[in-house]
ZALO-996943 format. One record per residue: residue number from 1; residue in three letters; x, y, z of N, C-alpha, C in turn. Coordinates in pm, whole numbers. Layout:
! ZALO-996943
NODE  num  residu    n.xx    n.yy    n.zz   ca.xx   ca.yy   ca.zz    c.xx    c.yy    c.zz
NODE  NUM     ALA       X       Y       Z       X       Y       Z       X       Y       Z
...
END
This chain:
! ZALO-996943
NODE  num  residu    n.xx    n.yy    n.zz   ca.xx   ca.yy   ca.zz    c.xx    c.yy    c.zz
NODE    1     UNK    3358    2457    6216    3314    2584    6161    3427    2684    6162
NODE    2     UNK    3409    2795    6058    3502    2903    6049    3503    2964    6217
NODE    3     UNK    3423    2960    6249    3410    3045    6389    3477    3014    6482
NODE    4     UNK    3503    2887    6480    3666    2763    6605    3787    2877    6553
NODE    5     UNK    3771    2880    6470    3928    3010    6417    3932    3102    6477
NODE    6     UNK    3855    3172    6533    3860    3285    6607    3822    3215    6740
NODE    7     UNK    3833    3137    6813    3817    3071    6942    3876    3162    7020
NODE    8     UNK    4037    3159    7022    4170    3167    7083    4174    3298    7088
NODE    9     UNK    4091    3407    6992    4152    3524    6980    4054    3581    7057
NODE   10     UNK    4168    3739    7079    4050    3812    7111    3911    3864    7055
NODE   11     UNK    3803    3896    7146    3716    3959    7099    3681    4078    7042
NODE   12     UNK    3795    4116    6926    3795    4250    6886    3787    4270    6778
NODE   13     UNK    3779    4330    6695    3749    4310    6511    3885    4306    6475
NODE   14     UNK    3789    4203    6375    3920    4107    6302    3949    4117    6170
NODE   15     UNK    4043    4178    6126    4025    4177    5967    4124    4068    5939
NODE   16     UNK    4033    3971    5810    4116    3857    5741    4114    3896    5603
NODE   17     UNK    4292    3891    5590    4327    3935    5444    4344    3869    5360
NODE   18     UNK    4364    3703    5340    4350    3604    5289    4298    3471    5309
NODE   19     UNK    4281    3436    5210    4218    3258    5265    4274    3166    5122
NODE   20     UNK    4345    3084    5232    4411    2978    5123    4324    2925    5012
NODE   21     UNK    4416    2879    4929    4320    2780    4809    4236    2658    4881
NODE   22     UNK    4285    2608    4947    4190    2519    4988    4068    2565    5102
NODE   23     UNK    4092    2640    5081    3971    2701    5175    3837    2630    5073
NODE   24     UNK    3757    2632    4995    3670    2588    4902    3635    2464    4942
NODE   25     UNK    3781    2377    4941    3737    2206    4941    3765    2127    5060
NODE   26     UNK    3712    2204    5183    3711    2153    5364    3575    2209    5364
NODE   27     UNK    3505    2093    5446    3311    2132    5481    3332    2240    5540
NODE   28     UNK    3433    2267    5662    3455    2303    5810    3474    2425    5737
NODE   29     UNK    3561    2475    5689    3571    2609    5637    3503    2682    5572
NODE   30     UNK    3434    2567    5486    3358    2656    5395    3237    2677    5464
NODE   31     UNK    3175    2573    5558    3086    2609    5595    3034    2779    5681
NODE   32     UNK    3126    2793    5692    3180    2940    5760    3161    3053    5664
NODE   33     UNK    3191    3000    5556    3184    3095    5458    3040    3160    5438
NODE   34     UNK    2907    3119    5436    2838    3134    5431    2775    3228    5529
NODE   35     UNK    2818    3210    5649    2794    3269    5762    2857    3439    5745
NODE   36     UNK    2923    3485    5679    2978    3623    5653    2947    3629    5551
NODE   37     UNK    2872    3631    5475    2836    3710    5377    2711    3815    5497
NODE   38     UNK    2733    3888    5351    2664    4000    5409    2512    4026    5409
NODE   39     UNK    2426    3947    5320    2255    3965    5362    2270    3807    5444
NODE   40     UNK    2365    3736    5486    2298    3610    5575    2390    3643    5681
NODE   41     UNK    2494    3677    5712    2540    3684    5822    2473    3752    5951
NODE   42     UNK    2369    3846    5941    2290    3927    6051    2216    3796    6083
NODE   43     UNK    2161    3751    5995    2009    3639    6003    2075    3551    6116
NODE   44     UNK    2236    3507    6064    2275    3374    6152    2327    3424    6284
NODE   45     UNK    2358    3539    6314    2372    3585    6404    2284    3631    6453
NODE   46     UNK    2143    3683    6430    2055    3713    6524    1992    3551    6587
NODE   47     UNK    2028    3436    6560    1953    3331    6519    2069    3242    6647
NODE   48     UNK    2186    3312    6652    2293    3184    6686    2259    3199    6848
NODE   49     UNK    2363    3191    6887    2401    3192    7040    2488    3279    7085
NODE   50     UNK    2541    3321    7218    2622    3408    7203    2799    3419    7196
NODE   51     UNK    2803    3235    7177    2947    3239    7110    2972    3288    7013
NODE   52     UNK    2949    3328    6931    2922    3365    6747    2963    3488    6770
NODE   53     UNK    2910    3559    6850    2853    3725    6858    2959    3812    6856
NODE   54     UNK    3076    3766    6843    3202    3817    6838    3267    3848    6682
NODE   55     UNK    3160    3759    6630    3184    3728    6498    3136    3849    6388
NODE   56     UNK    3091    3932    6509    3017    4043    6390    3090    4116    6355
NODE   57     UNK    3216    4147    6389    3306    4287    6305    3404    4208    6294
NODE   58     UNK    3404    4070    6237    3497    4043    6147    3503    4118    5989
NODE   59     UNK    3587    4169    5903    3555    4209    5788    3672    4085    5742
NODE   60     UNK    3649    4127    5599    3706    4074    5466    3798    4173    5404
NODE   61     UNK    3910    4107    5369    3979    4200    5189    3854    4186    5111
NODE   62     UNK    3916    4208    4988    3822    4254    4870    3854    4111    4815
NODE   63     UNK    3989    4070    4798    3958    3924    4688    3892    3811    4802
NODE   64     UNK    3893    3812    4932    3852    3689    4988    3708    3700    4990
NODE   65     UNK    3611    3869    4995    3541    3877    4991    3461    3840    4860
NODE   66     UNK    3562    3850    4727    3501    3805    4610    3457    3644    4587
NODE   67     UNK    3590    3592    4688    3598    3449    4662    3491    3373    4747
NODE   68     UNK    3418    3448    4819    3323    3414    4924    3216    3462    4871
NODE   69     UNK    3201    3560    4770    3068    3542    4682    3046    3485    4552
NODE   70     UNK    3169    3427    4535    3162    3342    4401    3115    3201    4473
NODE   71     UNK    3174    3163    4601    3146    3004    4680    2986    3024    4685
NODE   72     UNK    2894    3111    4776    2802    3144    4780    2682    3139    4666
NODE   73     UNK    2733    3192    4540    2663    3207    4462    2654    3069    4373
NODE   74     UNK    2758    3032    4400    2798    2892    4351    2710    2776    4406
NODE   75     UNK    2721    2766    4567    2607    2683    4599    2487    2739    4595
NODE   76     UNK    2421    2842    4591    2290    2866    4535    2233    2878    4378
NODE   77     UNK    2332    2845    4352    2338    2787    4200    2276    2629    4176
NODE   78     UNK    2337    2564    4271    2373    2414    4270    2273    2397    4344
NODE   79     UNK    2220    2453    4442    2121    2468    4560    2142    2346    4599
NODE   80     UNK    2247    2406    4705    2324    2302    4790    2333    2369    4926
NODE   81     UNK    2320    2254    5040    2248    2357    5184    2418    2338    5241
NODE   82     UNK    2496    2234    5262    2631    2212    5331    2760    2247    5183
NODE   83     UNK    2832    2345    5231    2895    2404    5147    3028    2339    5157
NODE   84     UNK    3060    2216    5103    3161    2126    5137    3224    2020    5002
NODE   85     UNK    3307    1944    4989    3367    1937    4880    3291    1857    4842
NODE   86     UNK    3230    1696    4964    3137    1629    4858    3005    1673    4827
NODE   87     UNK    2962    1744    4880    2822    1824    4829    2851    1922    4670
NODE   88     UNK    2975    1951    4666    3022    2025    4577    3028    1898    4471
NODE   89     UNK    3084    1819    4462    3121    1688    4392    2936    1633    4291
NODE   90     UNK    2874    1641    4453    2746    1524    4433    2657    1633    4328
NODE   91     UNK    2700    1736    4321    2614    1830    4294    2632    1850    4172
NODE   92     UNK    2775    1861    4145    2819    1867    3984    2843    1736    3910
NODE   93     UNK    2857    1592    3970    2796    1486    3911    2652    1520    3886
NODE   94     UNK    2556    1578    3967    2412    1521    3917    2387    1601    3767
NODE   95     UNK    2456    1712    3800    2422    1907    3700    2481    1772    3602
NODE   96     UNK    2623    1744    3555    2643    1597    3472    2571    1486    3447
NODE   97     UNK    2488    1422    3547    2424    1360    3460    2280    1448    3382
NODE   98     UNK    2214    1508    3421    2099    1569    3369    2178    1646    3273
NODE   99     UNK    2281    1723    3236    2332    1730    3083    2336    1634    3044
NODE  100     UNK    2392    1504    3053    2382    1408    2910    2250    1386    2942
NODE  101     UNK    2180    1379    3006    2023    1301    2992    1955    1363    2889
NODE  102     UNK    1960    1547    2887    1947    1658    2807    1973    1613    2680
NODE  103     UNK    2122    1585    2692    2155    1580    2537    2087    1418    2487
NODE  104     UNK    2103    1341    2526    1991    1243    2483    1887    1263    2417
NODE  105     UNK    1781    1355    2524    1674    1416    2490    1655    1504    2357
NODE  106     UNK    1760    1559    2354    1794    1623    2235    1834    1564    2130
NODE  107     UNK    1894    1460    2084    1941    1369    1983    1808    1312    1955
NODE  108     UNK    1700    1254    2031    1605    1170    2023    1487    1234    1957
NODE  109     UNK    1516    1377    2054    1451    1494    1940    1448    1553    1810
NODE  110     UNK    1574    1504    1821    1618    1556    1670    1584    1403    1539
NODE  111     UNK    1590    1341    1604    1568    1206    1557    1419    1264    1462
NODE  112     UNK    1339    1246    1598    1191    1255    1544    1157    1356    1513
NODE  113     UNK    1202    1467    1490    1166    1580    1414    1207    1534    1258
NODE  114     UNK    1374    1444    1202    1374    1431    1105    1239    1349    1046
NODE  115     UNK    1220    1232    1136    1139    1135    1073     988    1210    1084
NODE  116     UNK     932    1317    1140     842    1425    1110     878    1473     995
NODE  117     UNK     987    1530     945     972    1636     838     949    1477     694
NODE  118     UNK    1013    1392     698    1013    1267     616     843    1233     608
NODE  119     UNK     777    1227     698     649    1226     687     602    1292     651
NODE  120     UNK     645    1452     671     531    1518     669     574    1563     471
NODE  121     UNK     714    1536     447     745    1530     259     622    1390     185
NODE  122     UNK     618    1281     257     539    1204     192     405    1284     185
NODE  123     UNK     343    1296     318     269    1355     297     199    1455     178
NODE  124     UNK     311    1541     194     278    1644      97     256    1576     -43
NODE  125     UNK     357    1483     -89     370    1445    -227     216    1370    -271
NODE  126     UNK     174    1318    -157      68    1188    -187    -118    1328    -202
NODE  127     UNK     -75    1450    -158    -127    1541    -142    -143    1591    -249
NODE  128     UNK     -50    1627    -331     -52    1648    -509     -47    1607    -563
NODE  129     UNK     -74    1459    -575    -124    1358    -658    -256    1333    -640
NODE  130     UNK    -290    1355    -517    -485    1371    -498    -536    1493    -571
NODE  131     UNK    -472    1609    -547    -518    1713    -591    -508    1719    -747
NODE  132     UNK    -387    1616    -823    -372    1636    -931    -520    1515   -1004
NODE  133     UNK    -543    1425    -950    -602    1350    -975    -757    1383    -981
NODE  134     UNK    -805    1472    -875    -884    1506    -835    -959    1619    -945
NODE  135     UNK    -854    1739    -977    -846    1799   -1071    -883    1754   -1232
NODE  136     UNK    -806    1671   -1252    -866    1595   -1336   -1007    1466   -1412
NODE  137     UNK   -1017    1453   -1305   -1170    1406   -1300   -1272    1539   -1275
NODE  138     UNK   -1252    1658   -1200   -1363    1740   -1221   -1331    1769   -1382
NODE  139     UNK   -1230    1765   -1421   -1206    1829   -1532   -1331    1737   -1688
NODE  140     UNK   -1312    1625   -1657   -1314    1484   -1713   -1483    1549   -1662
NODE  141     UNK   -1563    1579   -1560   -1738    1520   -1571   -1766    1664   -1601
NODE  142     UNK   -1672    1796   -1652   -1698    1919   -1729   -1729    1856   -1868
NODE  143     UNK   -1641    1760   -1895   -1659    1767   -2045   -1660    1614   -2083
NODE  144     UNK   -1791    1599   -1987   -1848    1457   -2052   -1899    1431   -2154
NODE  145     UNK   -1920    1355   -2217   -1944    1274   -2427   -2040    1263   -2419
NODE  146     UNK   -2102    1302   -2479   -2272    1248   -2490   -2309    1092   -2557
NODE  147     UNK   -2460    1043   -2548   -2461     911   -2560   -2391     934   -2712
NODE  148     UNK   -2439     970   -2785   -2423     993   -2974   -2284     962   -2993
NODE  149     UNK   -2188    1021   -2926   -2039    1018   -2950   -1989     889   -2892
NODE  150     UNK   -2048     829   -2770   -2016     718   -2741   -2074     621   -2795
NODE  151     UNK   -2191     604   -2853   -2194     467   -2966   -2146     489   -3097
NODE  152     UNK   -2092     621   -3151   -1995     614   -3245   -1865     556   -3233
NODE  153     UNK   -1850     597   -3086   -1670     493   -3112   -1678     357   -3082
NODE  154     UNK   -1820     303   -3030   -1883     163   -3034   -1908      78   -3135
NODE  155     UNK   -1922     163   -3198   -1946     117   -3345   -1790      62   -3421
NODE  156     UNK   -1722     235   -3405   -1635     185   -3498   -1507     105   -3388
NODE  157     UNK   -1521      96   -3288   -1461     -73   -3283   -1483    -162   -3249
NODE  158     UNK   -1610    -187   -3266   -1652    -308   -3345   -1609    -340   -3471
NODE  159     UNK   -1600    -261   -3587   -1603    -284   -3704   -1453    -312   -3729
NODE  160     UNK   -1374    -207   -3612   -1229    -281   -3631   -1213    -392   -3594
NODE  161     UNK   -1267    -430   -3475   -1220    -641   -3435   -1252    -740   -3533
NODE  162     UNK   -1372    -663   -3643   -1413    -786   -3730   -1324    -802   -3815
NODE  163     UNK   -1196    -651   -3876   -1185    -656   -3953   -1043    -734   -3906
NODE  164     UNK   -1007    -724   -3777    -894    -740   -3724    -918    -960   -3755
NODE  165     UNK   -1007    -978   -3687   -1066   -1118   -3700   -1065   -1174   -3862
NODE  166     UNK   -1084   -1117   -3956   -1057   -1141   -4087    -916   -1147   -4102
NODE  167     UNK    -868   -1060   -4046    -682   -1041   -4131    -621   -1231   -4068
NODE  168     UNK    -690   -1191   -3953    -614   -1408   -3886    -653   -1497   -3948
NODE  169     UNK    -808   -1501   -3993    -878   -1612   -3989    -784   -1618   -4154
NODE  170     UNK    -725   -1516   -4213    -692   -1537   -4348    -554   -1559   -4357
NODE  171     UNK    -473   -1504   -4267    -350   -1565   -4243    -348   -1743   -4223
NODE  172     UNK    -227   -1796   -4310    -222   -1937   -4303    -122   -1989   -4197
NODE  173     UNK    -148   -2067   -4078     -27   -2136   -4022      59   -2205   -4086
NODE  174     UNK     195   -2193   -4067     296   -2256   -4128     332   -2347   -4055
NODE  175     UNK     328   -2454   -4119     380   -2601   -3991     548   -2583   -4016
NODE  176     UNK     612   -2636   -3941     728   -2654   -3943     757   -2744   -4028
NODE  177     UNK     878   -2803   -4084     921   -2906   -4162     968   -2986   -4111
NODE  178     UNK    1044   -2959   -4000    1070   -3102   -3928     967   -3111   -3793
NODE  179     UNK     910   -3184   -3723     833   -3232   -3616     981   -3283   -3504
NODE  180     UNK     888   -3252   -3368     973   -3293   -3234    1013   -3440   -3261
NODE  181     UNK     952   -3550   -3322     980   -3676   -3334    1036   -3677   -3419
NODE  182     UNK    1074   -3612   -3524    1174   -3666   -3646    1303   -3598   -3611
NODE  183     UNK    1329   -3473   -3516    1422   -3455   -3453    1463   -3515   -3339
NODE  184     UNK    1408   -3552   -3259    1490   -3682   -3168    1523   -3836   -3241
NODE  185     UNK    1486   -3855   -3336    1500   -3963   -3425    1647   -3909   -3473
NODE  186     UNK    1600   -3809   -3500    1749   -3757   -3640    1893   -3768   -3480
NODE  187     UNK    1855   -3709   -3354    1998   -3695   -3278    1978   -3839   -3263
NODE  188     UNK    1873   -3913   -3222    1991   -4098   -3207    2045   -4136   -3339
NODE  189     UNK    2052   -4090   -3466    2111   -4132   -3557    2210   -4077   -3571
NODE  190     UNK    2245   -3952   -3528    2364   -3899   -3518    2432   -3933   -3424
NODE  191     UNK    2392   -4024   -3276    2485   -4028   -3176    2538   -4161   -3248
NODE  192     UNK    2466   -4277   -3323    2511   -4407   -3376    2610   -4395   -3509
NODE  193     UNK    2586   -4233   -3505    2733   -4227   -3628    2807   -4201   -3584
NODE  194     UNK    2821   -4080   -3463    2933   -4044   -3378    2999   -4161   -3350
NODE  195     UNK    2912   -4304   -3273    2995   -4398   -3220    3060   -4465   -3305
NODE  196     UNK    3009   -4491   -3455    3093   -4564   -3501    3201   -4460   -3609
NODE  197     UNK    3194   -4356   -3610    3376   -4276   -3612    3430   -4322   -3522
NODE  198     UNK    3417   -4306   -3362    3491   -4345   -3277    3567   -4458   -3276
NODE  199     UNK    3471   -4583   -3345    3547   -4719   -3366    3608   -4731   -3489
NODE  200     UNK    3575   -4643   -3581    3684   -4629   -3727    3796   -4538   -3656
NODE  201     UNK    3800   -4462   -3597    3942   -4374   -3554    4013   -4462   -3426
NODE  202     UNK    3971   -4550   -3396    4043   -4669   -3335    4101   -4753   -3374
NODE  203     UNK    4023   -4766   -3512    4109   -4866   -3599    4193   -4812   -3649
NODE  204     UNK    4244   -4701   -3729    4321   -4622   -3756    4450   -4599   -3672
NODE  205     UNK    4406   -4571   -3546    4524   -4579   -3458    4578   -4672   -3442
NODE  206     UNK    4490   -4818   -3428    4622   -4943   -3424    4671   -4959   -3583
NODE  207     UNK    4630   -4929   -3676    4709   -4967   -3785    4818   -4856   -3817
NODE  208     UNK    4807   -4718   -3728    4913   -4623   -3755    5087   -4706   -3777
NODE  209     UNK    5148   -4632   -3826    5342   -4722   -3866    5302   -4814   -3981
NODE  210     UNK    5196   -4878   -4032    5231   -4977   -4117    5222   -4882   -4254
NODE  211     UNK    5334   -4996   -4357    5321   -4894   -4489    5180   -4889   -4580
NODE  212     UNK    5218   -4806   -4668    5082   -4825   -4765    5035   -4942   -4817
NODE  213     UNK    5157   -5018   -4883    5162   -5153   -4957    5002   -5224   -4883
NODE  214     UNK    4987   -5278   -4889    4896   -5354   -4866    4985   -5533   -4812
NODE  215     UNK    5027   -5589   -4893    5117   -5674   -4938    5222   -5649   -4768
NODE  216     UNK    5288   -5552   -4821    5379   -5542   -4695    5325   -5516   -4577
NODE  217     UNK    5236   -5470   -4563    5125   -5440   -4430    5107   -5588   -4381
NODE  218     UNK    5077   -5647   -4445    5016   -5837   -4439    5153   -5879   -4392
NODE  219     UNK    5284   -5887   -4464    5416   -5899   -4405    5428   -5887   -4278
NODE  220     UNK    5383   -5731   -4219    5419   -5691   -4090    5383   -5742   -3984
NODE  221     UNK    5211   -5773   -4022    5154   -5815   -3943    5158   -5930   -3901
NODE  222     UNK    5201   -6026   -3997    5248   -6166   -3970    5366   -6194   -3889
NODE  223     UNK    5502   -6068   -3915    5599   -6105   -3841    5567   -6041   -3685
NODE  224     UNK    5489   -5969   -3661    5426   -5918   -3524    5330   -5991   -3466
NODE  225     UNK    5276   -6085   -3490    5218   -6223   -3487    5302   -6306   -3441
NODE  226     UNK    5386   -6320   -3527    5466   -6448   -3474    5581   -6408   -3344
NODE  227     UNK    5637   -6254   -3296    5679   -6218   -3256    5580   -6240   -3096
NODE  228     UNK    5454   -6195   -3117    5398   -6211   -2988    5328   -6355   -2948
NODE  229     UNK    5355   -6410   -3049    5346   -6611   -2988    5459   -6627   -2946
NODE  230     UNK    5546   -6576   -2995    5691   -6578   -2885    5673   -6562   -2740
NODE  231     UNK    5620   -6434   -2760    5665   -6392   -2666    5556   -6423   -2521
NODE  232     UNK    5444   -6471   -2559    5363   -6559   -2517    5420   -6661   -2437
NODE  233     UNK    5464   -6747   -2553    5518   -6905   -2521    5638   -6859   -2412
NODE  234     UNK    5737   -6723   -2374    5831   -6700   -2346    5773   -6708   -2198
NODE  235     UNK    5639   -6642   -2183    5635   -6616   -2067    5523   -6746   -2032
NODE  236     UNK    5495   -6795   -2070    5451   -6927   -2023    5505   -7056   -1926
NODE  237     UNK    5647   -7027   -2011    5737   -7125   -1997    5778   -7051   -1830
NODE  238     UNK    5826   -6928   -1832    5872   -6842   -1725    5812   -6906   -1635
NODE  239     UNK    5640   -6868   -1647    5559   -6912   -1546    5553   -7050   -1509
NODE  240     UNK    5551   -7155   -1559    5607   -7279   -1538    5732   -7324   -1476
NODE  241     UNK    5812   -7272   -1517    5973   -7287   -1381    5936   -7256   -1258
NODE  242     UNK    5884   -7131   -1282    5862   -7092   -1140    5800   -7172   -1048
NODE  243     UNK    5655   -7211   -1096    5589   -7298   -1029    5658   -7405   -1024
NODE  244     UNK    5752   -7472   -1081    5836   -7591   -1031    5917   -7574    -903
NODE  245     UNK    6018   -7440    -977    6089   -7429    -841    6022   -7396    -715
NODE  246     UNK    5898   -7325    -701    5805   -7353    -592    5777   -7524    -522
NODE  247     UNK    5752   -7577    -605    5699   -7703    -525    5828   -7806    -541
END
């Protein structure tokens, strides 16, 4: 306690003109602090013992005295009973968490107030469409048709479907000219012409290089004939050595 500080000294009034910075963040000191202020210091002194009692004409400067009602006011702020650094700590973590818990609360709020005002726009809209609807049917059994007017327009459409029923029954269907079967008939006759271009433009290609002549075409073909019995017999023979010189 602040009060061990004045142990050593005499018992005579004490004026203290400063108090370090760390005075705030030691239990031991600060706890002291509390004890001189001025509506609790009588209480703890009528209350203490009579070591203390010396303690009554201690005064203050003016800034230590400020700084001892800012600590003061500070833990009765925090409403905190031990005026010490981790009470100071535990106190402004909690004041921290219950702000963000707050602001949570508040985001979540704000949340559902939008999705309120979103409801409460449907609302409204689905509201003037009843009323518009609504409106209109009183409007509609003000100025209901009598029977007379309604088998007049009974009448006349009737007389239109018959006449509508005449205009078809007199219209002629047009058949088509070709049928689904004479068109799948007609594409396999076209795929059996396709194939045989394919085998006329084959023939074409092996007779490509020969001349027009006819005559000389027959020439060519004979000496390319006899060229590949050559060349036949050439490799026949090939194949025959070989198999000799094998065995």
């Amino acid at each position: 306690m602040f009060a061990r500080v004045y142990a050593s000294q005499p018992r005579s009034r004490q004026v203290v003109t400063d108090l370090p910075h760390s005075f705030a963040s030691t239990s031991s000191n600060s706890a002291g602090c509390i004890y001189f202020m001025a509506a609790e210091r009588s209480e703890f002194l009528e209350g203490s013992s009579s070591d203390f009692s010396y303690l009554d004409d201690v005064q203050f400067s003016d800034a230590v005295e400020r700084r001892l009602q800012a600590l003061v006011a500070s833990a009765e702020l925090l409403e905190i009973k031990e005026v010490s650094f981790s009470a100071f700590f535990s106190a402004l973590q909690a004041l921290s968490d219950k702000k963000l818990s707050l602001k949570q609360m508040l985001h979540r709020t704000a949340y559902a107030e939008k999705e309120l005002r979103t409801h409460l726009a449907v609302v409204k809209h689905e509201q003037e469409l009843i009323n518009k609807w609504k409106e209109h049917f009183e409007a509609s059994e003000t100025t209901e048709e009598t029977t007379e007017v309604l088998e007049r327009r009974r009448l006349a459409l009737l007389k239109k479907a018959k006449e509508y029923k005449k205009e078809l029954e007199s219209i002629k269907l047009v058949e088509p000219p070709v049928t689904i079967s004479e068109l799948s008939a007609q594409q396999e006759r076209n795929k059996e012409i396709e194939m045989e271009i394919g085998r006329k433009r084959a023939k074409l290609k092996a007779f490509q290089g020969l001349p027009p002549d006819l005559g000389l075409a027959q020439i060519e073909l004979k000496e390319a004939r006899k060229k590949q019995m050559r060349l036949v017999n050439l490799r026949e023979n090939l194949l025959s050595k070989m198999v000799q010189d094998i065995y």
